[in-house]
FIKOLZA-1660 file (N, C-alpha, C; in steps of 0.1 Angstrom, whole numbers, plus 5000, padded with zeros to 4 digits):
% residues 115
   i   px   py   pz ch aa at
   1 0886 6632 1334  A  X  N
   1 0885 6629 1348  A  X CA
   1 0872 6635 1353  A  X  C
   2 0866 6628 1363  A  X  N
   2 0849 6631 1365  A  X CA
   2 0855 6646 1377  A  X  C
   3 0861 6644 1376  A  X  N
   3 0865 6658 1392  A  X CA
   3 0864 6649 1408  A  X  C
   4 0864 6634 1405  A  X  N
   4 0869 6627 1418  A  X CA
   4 0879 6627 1424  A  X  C
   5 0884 6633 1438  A  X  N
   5 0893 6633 1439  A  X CA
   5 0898 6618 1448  A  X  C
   6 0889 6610 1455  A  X  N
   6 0894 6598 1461  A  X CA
   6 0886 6589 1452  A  X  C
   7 0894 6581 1459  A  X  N
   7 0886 6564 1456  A  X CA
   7 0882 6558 1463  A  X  C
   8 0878 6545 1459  A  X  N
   8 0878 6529 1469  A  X CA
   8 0869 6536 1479  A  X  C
   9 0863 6540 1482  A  X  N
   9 0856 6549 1495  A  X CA
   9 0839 6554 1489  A  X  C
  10 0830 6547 1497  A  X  N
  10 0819 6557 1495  A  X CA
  10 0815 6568 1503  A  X  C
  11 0809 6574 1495  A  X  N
  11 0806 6593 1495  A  X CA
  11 0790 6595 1503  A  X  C
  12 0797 6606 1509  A  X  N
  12 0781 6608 1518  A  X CA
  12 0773 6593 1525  A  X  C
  13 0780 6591 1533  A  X  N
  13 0778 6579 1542  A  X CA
  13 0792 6579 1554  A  X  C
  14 0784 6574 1563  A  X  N
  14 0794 6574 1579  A  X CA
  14 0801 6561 1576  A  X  C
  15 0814 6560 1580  A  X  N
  15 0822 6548 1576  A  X CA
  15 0830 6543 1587  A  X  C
  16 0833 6530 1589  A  X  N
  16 0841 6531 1601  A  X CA
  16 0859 6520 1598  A  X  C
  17 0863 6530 1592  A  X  N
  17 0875 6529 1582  A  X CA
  17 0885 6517 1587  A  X  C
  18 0888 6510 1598  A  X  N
  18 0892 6501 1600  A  X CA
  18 0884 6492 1594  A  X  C
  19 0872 6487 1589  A  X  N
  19 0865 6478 1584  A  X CA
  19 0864 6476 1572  A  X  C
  20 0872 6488 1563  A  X  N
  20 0873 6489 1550  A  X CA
  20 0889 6482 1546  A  X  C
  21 0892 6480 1554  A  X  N
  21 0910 6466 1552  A  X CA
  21 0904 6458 1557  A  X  C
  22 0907 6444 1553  A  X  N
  22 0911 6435 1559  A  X CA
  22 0922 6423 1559  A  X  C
  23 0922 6417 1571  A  X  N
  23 0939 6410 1573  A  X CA
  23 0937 6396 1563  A  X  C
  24 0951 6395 1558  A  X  N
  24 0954 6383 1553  A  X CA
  24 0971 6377 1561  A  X  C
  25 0960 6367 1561  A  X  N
  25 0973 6357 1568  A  X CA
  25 0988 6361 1563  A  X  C
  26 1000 6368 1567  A  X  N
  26 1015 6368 1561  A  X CA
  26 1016 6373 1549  A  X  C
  27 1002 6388 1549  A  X  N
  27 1005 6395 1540  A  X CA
  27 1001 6409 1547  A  X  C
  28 1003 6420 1540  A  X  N
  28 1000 6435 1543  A  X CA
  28 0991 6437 1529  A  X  C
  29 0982 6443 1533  A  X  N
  29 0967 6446 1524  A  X CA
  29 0971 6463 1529  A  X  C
  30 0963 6467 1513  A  X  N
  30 0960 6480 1515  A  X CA
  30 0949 6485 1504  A  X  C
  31 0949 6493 1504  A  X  N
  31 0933 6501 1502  A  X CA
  31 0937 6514 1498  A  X  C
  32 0942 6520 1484  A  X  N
  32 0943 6537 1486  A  X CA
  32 0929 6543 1480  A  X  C
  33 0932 6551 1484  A  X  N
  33 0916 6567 1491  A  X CA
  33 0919 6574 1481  A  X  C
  34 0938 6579 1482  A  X  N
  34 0937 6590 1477  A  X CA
  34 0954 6590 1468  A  X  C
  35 0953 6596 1460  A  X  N
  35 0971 6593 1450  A  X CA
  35 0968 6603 1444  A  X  C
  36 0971 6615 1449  A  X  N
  36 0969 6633 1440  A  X CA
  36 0987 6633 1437  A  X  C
  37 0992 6644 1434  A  X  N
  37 1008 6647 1437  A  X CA
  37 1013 6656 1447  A  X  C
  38 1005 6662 1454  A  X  N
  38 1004 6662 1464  A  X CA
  38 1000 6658 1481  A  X  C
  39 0994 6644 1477  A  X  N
  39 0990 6639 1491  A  X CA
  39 0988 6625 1484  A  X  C
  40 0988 6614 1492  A  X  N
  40 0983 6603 1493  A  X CA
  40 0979 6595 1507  A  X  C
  41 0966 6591 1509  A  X  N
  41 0959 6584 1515  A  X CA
  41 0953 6574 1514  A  X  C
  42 0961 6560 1527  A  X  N
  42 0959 6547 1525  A  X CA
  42 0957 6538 1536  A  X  C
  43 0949 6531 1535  A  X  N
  43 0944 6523 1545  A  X CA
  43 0953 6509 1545  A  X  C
  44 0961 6505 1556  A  X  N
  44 0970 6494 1556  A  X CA
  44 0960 6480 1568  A  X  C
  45 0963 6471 1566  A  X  N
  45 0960 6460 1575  A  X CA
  45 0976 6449 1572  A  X  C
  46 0980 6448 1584  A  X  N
  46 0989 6440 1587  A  X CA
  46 0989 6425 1595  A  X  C
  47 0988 6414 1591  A  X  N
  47 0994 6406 1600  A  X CA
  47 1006 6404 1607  A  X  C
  48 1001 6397 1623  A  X  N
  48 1012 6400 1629  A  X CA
  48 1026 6396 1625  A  X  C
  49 1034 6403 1630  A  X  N
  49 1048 6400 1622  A  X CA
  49 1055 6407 1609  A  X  C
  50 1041 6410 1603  A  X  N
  50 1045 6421 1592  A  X CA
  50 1048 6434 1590  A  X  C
  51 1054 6441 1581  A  X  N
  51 1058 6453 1578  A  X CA
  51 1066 6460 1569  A  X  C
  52 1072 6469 1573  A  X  N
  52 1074 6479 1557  A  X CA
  52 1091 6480 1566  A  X  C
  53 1097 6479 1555  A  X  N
  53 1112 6478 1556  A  X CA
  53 1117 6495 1559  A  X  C
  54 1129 6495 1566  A  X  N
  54 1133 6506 1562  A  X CA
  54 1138 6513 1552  A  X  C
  55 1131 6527 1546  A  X  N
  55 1130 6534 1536  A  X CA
  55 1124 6551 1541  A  X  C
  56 1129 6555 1533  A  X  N
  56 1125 6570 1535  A  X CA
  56 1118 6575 1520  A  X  C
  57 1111 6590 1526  A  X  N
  57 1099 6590 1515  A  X CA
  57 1102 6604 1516  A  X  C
  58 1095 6614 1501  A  X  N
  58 1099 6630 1501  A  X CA
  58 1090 6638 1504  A  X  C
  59 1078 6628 1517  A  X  N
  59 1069 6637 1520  A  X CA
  59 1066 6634 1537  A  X  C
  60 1060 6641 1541  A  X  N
  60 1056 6639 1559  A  X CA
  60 1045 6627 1558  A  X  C
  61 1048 6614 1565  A  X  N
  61 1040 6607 1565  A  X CA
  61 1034 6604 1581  A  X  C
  62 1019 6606 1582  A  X  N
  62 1012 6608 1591  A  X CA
  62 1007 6594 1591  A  X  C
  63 1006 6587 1602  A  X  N
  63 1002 6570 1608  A  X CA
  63 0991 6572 1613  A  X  C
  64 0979 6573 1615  A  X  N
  64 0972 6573 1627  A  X CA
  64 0967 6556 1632  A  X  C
  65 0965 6551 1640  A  X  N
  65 0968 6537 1644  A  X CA
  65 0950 6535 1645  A  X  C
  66 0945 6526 1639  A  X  N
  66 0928 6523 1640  A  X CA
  66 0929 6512 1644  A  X  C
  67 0937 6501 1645  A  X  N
  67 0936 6483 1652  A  X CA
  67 0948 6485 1660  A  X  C
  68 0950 6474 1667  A  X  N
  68 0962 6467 1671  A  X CA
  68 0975 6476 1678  A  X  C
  69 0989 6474 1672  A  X  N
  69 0997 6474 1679  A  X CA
  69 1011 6476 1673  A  X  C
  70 1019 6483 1663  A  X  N
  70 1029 6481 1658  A  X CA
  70 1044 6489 1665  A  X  C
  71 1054 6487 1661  A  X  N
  71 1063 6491 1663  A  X CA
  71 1069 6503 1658  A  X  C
  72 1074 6517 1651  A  X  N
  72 1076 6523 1643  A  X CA
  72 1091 6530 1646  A  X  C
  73 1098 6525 1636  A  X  N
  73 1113 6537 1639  A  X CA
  73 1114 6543 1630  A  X  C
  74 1120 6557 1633  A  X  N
  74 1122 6567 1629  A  X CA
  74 1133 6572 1633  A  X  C
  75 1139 6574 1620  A  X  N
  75 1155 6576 1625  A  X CA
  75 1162 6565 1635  A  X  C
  76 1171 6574 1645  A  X  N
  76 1174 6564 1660  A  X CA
  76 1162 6560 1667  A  X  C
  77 1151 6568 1664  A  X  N
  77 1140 6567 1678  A  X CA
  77 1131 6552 1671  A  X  C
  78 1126 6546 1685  A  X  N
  78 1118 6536 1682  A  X CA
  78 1105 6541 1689  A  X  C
  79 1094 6536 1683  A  X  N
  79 1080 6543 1693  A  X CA
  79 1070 6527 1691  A  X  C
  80 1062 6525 1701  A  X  N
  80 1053 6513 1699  A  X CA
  80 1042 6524 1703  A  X  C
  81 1033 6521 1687  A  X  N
  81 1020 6529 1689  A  X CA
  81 1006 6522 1684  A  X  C
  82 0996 6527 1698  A  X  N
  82 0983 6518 1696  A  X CA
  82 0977 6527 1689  A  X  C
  83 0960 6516 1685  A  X  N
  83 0947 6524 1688  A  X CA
  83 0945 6534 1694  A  X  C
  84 0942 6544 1682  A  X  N
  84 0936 6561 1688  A  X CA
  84 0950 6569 1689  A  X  C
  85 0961 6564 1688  A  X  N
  85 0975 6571 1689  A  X CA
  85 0979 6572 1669  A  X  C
  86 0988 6585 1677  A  X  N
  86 0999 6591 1658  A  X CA
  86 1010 6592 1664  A  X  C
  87 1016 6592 1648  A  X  N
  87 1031 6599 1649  A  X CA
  87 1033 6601 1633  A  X  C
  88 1039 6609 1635  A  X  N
  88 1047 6615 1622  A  X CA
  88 1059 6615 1617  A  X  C
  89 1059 6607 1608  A  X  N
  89 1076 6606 1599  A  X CA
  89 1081 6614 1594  A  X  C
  90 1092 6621 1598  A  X  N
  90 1093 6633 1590  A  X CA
  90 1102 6632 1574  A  X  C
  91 1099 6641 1563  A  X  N
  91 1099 6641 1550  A  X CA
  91 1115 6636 1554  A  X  C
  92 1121 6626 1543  A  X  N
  92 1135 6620 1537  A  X CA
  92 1142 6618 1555  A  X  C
  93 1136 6612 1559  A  X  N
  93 1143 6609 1576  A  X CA
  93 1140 6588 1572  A  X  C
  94 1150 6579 1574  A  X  N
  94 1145 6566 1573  A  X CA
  94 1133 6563 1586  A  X  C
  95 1123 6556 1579  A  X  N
  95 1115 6547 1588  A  X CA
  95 1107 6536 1584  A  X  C
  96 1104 6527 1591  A  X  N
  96 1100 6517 1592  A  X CA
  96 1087 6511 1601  A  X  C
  97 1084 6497 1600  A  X  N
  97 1076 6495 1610  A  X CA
  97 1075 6479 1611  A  X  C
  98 1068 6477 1623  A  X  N
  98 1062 6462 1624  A  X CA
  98 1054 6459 1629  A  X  C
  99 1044 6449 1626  A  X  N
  99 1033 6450 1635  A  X CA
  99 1036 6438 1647  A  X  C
 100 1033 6443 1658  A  X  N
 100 1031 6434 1673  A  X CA
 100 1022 6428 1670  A  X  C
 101 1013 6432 1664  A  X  N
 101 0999 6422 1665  A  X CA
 101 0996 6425 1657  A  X  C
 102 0982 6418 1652  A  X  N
 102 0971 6426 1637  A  X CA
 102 0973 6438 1641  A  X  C
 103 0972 6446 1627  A  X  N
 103 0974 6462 1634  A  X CA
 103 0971 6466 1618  A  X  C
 104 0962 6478 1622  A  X  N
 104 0956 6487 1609  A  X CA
 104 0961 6502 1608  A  X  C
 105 0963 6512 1599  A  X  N
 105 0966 6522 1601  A  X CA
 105 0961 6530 1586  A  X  C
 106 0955 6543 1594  A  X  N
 106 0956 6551 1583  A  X CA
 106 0971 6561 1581  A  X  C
 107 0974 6558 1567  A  X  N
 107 0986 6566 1562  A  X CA
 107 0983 6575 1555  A  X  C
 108 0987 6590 1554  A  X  N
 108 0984 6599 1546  A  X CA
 108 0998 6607 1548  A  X  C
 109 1003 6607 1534  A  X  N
 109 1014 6614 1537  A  X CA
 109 1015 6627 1523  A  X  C
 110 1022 6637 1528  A  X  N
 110 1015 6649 1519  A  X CA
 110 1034 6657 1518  A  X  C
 111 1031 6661 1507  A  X  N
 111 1043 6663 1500  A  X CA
 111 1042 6674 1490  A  X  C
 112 1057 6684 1490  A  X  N
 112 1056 6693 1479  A  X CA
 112 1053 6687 1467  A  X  C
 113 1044 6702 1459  A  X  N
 113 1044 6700 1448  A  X CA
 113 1048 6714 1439  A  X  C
 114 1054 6713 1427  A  X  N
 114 1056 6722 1419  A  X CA
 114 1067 6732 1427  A  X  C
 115 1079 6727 1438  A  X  N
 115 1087 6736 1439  A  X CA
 115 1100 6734 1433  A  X  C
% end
């Protein structure tokens, strides 16, 4: 291994990370940065209508919202979150999502390792 720790991403250059997904018609695209065993970071584009079923995961998963408009439940709670807004899923809690509209998101979700 060269000691890279991301991918798909160029280095030492300004980026404007919503522009690195793009939408396909009645699909979810993504893009991963980063797949260590302790963290992973991924860039999603959704058309409208689409999303990620309910499921739960063994690490805190952080959304930050770069396009559009989705829906996100967590647990009982429902949240509709834009551009420039987060939330955080917390580790083995069910959640889900859907997108209102085109909608992009960086996901980075970060998890034990070695306990």
């Amino acid at each position: 291994m060269s000691g890279v720790l991301m991918k798909n991403i160029e280095f030492s250059k300004v980026l404007v990370l919503k522009d690195l997904v793009g939408y396909q018609e009645g699909q979810v695209v993504s893009r991963t940065l980063a797949q260590l065993p302790g963290v992973s970071i991924t860039l999603f584009a959704f058309s409208r209508g689409e999303g990620i079923s309910t499921h739960s995961a063994p690490g805190d998963a952080m959304v930050q919202v770069l396009e559009g408009e989705a829906e996100i439940t967590i647990g009982g709670g429902v949240f509709t979150v834009k551009a420039g807004e987060s939330v955080v899923m917390p580790a083995d809690v069910p959640h889900g999502l859907e997108a209102r509209e085109a909608f992009k998101m960086l996901l980075t979700v970060v998890k034990r390792t070695g306990s």
